[in-house]
Every structure is written in C-alpha cells, then in structure tokens.
KOLPASE-644093 format. One line per field, with one value per atom (N, C-alpha, C): x negated, y negated, z negated; atom name. Coordinates in nm, 4 decimals. Layout:
<rs>
xx <- [X|...]
yy <- [Y|...]
zz <- [Z|...]
name <- [CA|...]
</rs>
This chain:
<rs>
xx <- [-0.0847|0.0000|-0.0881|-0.0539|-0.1125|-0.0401|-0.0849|0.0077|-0.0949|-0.0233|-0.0303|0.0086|-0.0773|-0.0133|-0.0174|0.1135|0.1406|0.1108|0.1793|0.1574|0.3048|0.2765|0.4097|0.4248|0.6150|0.6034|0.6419|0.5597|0.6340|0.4686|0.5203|0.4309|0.4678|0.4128|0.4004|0.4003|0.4429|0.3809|0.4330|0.2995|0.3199|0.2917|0.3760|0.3727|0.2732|0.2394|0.1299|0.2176|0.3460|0.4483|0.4738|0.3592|0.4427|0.5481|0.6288|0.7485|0.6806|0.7720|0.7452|0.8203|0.7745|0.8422|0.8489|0.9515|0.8615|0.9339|0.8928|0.9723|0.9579|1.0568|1.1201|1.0121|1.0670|1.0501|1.0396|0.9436|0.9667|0.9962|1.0347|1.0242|0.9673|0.8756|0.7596|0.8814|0.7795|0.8722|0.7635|0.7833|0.6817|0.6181|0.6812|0.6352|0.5599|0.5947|0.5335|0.4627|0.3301|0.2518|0.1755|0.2289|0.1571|0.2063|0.1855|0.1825|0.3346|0.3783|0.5320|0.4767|0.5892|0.5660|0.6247|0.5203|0.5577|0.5808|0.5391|0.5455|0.6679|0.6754|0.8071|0.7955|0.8977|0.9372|1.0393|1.0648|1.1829|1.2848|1.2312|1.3006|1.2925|1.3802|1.3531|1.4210|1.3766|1.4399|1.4379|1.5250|1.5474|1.5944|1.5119|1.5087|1.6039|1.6068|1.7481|1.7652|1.8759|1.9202|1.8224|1.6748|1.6302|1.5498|1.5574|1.4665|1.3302|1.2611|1.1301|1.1180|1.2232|1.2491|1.3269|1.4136|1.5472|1.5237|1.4414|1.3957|1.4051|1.5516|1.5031|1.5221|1.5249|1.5297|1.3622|1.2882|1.1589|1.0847|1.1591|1.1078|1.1218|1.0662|1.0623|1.1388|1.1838|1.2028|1.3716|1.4182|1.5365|1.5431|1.4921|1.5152|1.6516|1.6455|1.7636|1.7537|1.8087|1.8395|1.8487|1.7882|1.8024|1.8489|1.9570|2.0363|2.0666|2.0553|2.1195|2.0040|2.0183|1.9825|2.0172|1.9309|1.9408|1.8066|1.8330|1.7089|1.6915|1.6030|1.5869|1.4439|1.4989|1.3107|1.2690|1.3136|1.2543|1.2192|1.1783|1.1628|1.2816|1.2491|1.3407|1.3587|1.4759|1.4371|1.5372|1.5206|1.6093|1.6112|1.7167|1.7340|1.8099|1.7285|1.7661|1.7729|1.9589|1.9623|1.8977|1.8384|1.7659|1.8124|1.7334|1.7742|1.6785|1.6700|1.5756|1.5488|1.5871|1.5412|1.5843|1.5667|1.5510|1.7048|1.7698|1.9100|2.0256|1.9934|2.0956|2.1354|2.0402|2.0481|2.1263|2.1818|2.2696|2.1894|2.0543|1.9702|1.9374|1.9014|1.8347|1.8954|2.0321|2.0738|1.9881|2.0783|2.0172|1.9047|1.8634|1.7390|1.7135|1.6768|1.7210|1.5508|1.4858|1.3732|1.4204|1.2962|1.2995|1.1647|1.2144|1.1021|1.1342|1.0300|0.9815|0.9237|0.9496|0.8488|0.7976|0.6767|0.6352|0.5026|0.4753|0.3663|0.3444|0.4535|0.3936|0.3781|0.3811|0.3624|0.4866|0.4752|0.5776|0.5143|0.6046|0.5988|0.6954|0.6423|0.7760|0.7635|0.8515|0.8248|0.9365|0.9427|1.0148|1.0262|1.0172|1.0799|1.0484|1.1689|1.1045|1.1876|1.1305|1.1659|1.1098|1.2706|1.2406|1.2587|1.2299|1.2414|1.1497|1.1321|1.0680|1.1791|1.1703|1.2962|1.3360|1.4460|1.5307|1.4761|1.5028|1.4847|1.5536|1.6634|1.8086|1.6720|1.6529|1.5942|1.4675|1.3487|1.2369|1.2854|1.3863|1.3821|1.4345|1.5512|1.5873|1.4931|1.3768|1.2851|1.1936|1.1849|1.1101|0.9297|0.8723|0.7691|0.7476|0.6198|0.5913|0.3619|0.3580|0.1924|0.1389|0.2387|0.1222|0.2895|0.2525|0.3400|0.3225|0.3893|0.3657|0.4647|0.3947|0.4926|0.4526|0.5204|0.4796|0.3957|0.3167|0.2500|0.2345|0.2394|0.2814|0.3497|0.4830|0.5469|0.6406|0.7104|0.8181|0.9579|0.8874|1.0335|1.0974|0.9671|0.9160|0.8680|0.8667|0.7752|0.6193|0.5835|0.4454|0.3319|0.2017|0.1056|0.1331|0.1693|0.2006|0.2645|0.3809|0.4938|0.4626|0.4126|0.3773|0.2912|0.1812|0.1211|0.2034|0.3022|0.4068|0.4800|0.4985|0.5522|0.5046|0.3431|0.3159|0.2736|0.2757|0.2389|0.4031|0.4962|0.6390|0.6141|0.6012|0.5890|0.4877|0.3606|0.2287|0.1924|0.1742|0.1316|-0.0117|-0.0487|-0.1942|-0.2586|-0.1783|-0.2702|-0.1799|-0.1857|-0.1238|-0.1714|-0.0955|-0.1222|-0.0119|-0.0899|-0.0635|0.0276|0.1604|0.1985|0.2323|0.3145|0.3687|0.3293|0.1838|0.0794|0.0874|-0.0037|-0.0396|-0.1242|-0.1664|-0.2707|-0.2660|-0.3817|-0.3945|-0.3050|-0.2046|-0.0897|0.0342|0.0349|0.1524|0.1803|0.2500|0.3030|0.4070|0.3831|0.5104|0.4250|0.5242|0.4795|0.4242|0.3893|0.3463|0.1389|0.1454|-0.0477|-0.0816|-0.2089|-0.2939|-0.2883|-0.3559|-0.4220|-0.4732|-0.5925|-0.6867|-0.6191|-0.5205|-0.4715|-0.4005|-0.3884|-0.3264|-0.4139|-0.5589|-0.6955|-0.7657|-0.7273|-0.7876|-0.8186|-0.9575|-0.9722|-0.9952|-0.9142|-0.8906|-1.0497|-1.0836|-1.1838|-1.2069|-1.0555|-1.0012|-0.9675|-1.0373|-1.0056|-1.0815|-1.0498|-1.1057|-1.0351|-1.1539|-1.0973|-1.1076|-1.0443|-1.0264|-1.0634|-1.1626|-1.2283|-1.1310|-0.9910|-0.9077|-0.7430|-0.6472|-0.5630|-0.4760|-0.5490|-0.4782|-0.5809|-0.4681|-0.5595|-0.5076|-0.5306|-0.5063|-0.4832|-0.3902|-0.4023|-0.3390|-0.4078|-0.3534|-0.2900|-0.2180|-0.1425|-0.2080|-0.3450|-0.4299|-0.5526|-0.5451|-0.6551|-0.6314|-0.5261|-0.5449|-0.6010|-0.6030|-0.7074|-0.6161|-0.7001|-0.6643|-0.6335|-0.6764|-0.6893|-0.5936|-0.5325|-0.4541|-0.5663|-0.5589|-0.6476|-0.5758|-0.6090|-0.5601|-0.6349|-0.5629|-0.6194|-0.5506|-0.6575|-0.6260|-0.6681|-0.5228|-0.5555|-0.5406|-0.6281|-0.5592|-0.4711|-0.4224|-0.2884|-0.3360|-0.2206|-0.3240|-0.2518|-0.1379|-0.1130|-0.1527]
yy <- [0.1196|0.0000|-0.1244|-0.2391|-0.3308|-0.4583|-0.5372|-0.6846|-0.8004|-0.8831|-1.0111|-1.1291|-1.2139|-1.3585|-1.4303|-1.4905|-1.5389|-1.6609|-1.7378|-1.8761|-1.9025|-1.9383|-1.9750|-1.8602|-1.8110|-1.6884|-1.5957|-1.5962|-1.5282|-1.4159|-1.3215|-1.2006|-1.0852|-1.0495|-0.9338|-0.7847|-0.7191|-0.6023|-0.4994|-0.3834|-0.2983|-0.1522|-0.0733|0.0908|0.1114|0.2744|0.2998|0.3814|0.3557|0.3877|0.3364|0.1885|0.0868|-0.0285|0.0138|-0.0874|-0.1502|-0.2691|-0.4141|-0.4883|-0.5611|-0.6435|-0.7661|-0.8624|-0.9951|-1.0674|-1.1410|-1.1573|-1.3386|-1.3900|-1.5151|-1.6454|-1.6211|-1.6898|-1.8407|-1.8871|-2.0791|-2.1566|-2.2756|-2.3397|-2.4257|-2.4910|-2.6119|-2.6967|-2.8127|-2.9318|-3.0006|-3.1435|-3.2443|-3.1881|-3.1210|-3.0707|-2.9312|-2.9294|-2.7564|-2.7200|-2.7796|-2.7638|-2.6667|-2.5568|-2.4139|-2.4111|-2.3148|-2.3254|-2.2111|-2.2098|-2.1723|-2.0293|-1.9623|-1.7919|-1.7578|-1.6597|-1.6068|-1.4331|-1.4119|-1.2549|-1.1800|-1.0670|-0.9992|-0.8959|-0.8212|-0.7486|-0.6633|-0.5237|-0.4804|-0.4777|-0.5493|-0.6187|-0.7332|-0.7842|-0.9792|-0.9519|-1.0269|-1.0074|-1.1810|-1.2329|-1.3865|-1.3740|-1.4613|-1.4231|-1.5123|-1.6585|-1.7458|-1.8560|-1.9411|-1.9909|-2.1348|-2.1635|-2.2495|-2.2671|-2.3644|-2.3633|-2.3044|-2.3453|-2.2787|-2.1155|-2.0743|-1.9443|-1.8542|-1.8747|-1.8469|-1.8831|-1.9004|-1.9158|-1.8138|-1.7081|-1.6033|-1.6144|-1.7142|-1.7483|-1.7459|-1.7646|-1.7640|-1.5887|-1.5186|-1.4032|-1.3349|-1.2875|-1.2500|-1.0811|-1.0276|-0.9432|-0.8735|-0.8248|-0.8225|-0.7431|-0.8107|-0.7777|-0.7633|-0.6620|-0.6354|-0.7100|-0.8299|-0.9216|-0.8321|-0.7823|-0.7264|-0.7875|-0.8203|-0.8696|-0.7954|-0.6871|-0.5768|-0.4697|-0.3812|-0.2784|-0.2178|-0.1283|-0.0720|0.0185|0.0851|0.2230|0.1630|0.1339|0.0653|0.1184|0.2108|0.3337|0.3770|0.4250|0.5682|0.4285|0.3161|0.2123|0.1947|0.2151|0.1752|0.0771|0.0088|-0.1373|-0.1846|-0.2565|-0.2719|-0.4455|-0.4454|-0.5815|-0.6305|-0.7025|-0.7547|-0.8872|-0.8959|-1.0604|-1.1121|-1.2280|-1.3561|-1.4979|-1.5542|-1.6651|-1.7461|-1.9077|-1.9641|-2.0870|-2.0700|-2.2012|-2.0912|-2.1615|-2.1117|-2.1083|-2.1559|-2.2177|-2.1299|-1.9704|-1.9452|-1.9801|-2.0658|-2.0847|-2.2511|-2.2896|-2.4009|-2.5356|-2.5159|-2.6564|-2.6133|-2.4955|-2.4896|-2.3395|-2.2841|-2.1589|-2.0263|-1.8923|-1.7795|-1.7146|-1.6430|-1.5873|-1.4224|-1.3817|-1.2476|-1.1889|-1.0517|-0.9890|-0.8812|-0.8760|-0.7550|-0.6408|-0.5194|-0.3895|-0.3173|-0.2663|-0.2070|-0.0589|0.0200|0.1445|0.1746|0.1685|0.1430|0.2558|0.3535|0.4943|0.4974|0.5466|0.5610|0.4371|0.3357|0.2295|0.1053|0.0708|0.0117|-0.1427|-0.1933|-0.3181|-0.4896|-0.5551|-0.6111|-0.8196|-0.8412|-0.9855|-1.0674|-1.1809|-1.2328|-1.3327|-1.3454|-1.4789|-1.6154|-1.6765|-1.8329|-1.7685|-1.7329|-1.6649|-1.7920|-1.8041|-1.9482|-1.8944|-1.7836|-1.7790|-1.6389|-1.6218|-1.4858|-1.3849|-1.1986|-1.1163|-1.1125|-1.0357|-0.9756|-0.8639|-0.7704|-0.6630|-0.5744|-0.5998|-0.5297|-0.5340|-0.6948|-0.7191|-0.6480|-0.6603|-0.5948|-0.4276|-0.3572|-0.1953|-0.2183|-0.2465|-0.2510|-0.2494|-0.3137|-0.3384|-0.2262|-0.1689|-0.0191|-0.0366|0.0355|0.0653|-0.0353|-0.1301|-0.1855|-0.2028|-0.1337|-0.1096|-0.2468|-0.3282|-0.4606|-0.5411|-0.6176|-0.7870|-0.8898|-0.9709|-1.0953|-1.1741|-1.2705|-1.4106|-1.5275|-1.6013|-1.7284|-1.7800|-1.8879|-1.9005|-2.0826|-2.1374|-2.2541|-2.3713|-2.3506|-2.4289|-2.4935|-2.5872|-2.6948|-2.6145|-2.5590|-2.5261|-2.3610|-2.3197|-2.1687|-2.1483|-2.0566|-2.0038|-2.0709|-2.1296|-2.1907|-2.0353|-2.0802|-2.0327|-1.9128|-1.9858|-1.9273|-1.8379|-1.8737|-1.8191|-1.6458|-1.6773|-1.5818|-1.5009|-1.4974|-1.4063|-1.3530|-1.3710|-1.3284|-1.1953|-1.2842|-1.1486|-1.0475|-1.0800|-0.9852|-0.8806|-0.9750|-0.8476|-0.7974|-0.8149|-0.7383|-0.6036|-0.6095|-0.5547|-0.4459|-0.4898|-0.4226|-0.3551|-0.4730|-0.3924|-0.3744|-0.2808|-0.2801|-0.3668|-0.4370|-0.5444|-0.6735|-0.7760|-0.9151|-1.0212|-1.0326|-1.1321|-1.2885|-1.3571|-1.5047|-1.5864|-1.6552|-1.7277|-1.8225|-1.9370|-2.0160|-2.1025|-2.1646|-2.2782|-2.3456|-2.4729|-2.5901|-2.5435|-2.5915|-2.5914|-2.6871|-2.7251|-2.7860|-2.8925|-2.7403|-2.7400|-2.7734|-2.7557|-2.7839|-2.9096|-2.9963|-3.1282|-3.1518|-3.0496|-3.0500|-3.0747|-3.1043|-3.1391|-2.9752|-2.8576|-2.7787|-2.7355|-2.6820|-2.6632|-2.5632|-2.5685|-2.4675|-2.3529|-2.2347|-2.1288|-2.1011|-2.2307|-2.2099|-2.2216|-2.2499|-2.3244|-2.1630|-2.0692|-1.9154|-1.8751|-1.8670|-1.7796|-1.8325|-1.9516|-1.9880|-1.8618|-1.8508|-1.7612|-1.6269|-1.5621|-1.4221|-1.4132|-1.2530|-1.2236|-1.1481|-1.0632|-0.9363|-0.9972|-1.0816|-1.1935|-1.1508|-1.1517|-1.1276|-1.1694|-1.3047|-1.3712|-1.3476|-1.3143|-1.2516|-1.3743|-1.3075|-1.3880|-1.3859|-1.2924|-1.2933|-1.3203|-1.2813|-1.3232|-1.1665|-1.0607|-0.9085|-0.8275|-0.7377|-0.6562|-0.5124|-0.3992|-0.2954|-0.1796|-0.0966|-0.0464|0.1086|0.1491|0.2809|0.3348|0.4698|0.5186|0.5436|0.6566|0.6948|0.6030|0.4746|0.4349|0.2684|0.3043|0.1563|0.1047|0.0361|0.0119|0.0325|0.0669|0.1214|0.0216|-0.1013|-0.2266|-0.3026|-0.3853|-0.5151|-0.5739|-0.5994|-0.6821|-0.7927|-0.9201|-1.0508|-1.0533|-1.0399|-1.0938|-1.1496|-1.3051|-1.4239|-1.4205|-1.4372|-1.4060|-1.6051|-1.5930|-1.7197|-1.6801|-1.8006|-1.8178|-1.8214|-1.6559|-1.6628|-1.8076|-1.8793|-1.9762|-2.1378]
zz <- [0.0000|0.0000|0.0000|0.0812|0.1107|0.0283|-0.0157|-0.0617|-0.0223|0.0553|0.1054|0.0163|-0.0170|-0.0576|0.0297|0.1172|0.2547|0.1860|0.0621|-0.0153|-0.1303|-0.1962|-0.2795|-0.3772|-0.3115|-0.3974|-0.2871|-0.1688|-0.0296|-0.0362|-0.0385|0.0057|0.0219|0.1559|0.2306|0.1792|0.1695|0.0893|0.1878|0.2451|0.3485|0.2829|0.3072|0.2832|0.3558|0.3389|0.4249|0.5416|0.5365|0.6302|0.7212|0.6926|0.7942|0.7508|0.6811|0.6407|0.6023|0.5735|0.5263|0.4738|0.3458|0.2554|0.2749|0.2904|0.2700|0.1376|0.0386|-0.0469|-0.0644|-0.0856|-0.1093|0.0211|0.0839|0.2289|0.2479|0.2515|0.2186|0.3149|0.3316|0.4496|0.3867|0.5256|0.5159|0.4808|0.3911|0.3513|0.2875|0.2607|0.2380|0.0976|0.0304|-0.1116|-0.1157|0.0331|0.0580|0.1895|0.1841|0.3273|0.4018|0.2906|0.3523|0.4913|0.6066|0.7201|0.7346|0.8245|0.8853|0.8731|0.8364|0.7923|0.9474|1.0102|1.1550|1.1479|1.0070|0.9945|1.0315|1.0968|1.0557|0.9385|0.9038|0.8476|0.8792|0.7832|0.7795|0.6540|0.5695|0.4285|0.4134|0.3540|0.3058|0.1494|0.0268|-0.0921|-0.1319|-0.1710|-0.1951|-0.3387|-0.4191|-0.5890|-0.6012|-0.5318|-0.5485|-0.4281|-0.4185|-0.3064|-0.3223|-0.3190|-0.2960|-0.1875|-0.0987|0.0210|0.0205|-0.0740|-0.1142|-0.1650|-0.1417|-0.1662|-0.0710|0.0236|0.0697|0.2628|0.3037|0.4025|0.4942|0.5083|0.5987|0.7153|0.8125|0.9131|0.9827|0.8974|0.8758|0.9647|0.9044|0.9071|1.0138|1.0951|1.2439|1.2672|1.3665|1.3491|1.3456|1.2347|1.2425|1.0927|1.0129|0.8943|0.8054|0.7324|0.6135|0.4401|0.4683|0.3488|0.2154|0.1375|-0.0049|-0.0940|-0.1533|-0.2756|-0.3808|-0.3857|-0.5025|-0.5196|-0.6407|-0.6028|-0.4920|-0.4129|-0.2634|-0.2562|-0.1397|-0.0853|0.0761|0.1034|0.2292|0.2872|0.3694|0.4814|0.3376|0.2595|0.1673|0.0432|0.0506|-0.0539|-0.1399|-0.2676|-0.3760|-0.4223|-0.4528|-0.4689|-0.6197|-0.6754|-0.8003|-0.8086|-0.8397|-0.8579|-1.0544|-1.0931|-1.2466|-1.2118|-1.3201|-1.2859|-1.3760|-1.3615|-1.5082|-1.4644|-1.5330|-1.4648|-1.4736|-1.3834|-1.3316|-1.4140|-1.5534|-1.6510|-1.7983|-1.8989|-2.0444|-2.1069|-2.0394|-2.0811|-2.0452|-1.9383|-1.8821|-1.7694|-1.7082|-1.5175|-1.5277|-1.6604|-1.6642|-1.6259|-1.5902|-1.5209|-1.3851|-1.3807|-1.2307|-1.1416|-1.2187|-1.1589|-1.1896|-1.1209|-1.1358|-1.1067|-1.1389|-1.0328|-1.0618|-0.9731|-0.9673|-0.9539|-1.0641|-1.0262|-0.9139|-0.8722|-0.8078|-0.8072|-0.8338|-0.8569|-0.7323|-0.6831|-0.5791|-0.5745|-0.5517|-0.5418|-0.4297|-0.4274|-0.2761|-0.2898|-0.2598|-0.2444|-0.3595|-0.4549|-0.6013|-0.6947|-0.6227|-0.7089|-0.7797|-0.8701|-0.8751|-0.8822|-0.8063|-0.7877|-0.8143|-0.9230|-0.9905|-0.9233|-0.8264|-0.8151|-0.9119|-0.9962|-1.0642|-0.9942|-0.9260|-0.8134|-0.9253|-0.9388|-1.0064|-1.1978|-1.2367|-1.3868|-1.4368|-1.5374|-1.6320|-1.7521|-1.7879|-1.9728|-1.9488|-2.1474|-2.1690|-2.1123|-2.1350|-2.0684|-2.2010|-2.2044|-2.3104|-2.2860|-2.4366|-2.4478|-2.3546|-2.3187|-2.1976|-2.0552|-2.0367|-1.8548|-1.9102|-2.0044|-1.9942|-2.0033|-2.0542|-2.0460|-1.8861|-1.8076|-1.7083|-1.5827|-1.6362|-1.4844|-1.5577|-1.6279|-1.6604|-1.6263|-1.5857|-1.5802|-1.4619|-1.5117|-1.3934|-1.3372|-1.2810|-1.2365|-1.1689|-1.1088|-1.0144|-1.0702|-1.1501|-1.1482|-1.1043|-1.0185|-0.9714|-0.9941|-1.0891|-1.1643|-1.0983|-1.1427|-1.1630|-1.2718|-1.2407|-1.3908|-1.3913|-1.3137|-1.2913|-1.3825|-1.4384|-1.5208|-1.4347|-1.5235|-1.4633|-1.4125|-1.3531|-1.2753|-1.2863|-1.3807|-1.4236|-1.5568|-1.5591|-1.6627|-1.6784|-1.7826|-1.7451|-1.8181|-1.7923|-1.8282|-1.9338|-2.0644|-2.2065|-2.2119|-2.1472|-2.1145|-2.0131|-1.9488|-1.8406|-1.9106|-2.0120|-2.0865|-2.1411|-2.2132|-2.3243|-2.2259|-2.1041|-1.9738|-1.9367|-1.9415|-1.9135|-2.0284|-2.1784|-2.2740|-2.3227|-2.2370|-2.2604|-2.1784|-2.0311|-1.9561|-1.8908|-1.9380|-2.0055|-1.8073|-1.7308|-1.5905|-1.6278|-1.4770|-1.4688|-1.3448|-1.2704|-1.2282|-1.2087|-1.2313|-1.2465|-1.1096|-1.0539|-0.9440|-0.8989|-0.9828|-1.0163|-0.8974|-0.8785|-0.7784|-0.8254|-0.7139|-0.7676|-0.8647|-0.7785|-0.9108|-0.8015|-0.8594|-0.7368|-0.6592|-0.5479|-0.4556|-0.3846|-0.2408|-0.2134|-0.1273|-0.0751|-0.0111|-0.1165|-0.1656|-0.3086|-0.3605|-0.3735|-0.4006|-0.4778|-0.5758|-0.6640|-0.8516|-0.9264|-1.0646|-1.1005|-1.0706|-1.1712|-1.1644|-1.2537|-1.3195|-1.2253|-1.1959|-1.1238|-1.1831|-1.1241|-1.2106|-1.2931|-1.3208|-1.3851|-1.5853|-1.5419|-1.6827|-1.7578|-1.6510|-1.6905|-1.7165|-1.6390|-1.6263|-1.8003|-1.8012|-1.9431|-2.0704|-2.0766|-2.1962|-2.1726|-2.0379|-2.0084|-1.9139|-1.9750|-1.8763|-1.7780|-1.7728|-1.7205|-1.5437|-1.5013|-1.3944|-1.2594|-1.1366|-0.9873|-0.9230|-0.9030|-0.7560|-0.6435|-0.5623|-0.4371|-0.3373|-0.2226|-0.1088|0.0106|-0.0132|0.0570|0.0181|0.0971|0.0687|0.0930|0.0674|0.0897|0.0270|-0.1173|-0.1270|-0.1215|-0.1216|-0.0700|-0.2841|-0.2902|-0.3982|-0.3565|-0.4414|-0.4569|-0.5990|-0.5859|-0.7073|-0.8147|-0.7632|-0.8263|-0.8621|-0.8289|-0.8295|-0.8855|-0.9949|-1.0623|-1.1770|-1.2013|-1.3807|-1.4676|-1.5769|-1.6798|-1.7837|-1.7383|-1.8224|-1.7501|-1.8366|-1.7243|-1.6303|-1.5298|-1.4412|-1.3520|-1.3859|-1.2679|-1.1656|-1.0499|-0.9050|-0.8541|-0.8949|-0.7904|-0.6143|-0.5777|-0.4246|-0.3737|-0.2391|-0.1685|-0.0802|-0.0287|-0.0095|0.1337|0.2682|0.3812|0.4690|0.4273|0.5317|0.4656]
name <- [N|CA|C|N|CA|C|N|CA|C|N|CA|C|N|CA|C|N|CA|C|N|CA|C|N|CA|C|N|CA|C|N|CA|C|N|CA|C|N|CA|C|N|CA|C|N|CA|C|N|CA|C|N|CA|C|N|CA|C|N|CA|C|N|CA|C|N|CA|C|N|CA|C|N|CA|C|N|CA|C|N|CA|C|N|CA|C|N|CA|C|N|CA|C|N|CA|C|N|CA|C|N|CA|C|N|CA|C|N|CA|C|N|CA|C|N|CA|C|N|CA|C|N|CA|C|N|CA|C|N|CA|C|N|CA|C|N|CA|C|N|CA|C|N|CA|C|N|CA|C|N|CA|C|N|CA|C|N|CA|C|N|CA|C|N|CA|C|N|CA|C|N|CA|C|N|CA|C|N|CA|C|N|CA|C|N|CA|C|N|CA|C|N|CA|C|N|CA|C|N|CA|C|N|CA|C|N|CA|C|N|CA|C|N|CA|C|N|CA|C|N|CA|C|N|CA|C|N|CA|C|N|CA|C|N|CA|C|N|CA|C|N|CA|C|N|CA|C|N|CA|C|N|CA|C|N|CA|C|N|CA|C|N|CA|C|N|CA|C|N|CA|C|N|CA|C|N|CA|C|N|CA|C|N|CA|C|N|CA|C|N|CA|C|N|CA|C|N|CA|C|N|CA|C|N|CA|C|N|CA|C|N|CA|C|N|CA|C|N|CA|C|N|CA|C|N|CA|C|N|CA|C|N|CA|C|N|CA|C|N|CA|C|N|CA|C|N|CA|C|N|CA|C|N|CA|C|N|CA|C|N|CA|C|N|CA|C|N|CA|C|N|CA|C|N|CA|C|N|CA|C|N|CA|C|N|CA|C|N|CA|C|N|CA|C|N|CA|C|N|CA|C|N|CA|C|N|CA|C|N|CA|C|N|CA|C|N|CA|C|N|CA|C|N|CA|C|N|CA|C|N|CA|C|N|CA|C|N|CA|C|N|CA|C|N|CA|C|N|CA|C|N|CA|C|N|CA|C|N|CA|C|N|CA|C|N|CA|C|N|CA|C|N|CA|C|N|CA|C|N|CA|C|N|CA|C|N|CA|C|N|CA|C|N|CA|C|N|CA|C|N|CA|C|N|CA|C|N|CA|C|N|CA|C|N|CA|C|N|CA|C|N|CA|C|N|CA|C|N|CA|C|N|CA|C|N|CA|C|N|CA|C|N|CA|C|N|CA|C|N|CA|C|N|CA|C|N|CA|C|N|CA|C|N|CA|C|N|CA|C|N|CA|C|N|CA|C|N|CA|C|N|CA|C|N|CA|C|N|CA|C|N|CA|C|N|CA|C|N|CA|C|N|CA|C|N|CA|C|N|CA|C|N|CA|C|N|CA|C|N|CA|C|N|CA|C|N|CA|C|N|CA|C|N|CA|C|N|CA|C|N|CA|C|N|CA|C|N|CA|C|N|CA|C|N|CA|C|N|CA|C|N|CA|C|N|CA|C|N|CA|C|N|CA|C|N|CA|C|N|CA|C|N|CA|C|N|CA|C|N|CA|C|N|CA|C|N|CA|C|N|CA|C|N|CA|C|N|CA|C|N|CA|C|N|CA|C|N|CA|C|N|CA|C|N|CA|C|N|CA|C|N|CA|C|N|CA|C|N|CA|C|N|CA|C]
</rs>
C-alpha cells in the first residue's frame, strides 16, 4: 500500500491492487494555493461539506463518493460521525472519520476533527496502524490536542496534515509546533511513502511528508 500527501487533507492512498483512494478533495482558492488535484481514483471520501475538503469534481475518473460505512473493490471502509469544533459541530458543523483497510492495514483519516474522541468514537474506529490528523489548530484540533488522539488511539505510524505551509493562508500553526519535543520523527524527502502489514514499527512513528502539489 502506497499513501500520497497530494496537500491539505487530500491524499491518495493505493492498494497494491491498484485501487485508489482519494480523500477530502480541495479546491484552489486564495487561502489555498496548492496546485489543482488532476489525480483519478476509484473512491472519493469527503469528511465534510467544505470547499477545502469536498472538491469532488476535482477528481478524475469516475469515482464512487463514500459517505457511510461501505465495501468498495474488496476495501473496507467505516465511517464515524464527530464533529468539526468542540461544541458538537454548533460553530463549524459535522465531520465524519474515516477507517480504511487497505492490504492488512488499517488506515484512519479524521478529516477536520475538532475535539478529543469519546470513548463510543475511539472503540468505534477500533484498531488503527497509520493515522492521519490534523494538527494545525483553529479550525481543528491543534497540536495538544492531536497528541491526546493519538495516545487514545495508540497507531503505529502518524502522518501530520492540515498545518500551514507555504501554500496555506489561513490562521493555523505549522508542524513544527506538533513535532515539538517528540523524537520518534522522519521527515520525508518525498511526498509518498510505501508500507507494509508486516513491516510496521513497533513504536509510534511521525512521518512528515511534503505536500506533492
């Protein structure tokens, strides 16, 4: 299994089947200058109805919109509702995770997650091996927050979205403000890294990927 950080919280993730994921789809906008997503797929999963997320027009191909739990080309897919601020969604609406089983692996994106889980959403999304949060703030879960997630959830590799960059023009913190302190850290010279079932750490491990658009 392959995973892509296309930019934002949009990444690729390929079976060794071939299929293809793409998850929360952005459109360029003055706040968001990563470059136009040209990828196709044969999945799209949209965590909530925000442009910076919800972009499947974006996605090439003739992809199948994922909203619910669903089984889509032998991929398992689960969907937990949360929501996208601390309050119950009552500032910024719902937002929906999504877990993946993709060659053995499980794979958990939280789209724009604005609070810690509940005991109900952390048993519900079950066992999770590669997590990808947000760690950002403002509009998410910040930094603090996102450690707390991941010591609910206890993956074995953590891969950071949804921070500033160079391309990014919005009020939330870089990476470096999550990476603070932790040494369990690999920055990636690319923007794809490749994992296997048998072959993950035994330790939590963060890999910071760049962003390929």
């Amino acid at each position: 299994m392959k995973i892509k950080w296309l930019a934002h919280a949009a990444f690729l993730i390929t079976a060794d089947s071939g299929t293809r994921i793409i998850t929360d789809p952005y459109k360029v906008e003055d706040n968001l200058k990563h470059s136009e997503i040209k990828e196709a797929s044969d999945i799209v999963t949209i965590s909530h109805a925000h442009s910076d997320h919800n972009n499947v027009a974006a996605v090439r191909g003739n992809p199948r919109v994922v909203q619910d739990t669903s089984e889509v080309k032998d991929i398992k897919i689960k969907s937990i509702p949360t929501a996208h601020d601390d309050t119950g969604g009552t500032q910024r609406g719902k937002n929906t995770v999504f877990c993946f089983e993709v060659d053995g692996i499980n794979v958990c994106h939280t789209g724009d997650l604005g609070h810690l889980l509940t005991e109900e959403q952390a048993a519900a999304i079950g066992k999770v091996d590669v997590l990808i949060l947000p760690v950002g703030g403002h509009f998410t879960i910040d930094a603090k927050a996102a450690g707390r997630v991941c010591d609910q959830l206890k993956p074995k590799v953590i891969i950071p979205m949804h921070f500033k960059t160079d391309k990014v023009v919005l009020p939330i913190a870089g990476v470096d403000v999550f990476l603070e302190g932790k040494n369990n850290v690999t920055r990636s010279d690319g923007s794809e890294i490749e994992l296997k079932a048998g072959d993950l750490p035994d330790n939590a491990r963060i890999i910071v990927l760049k962003p390929a658009l």
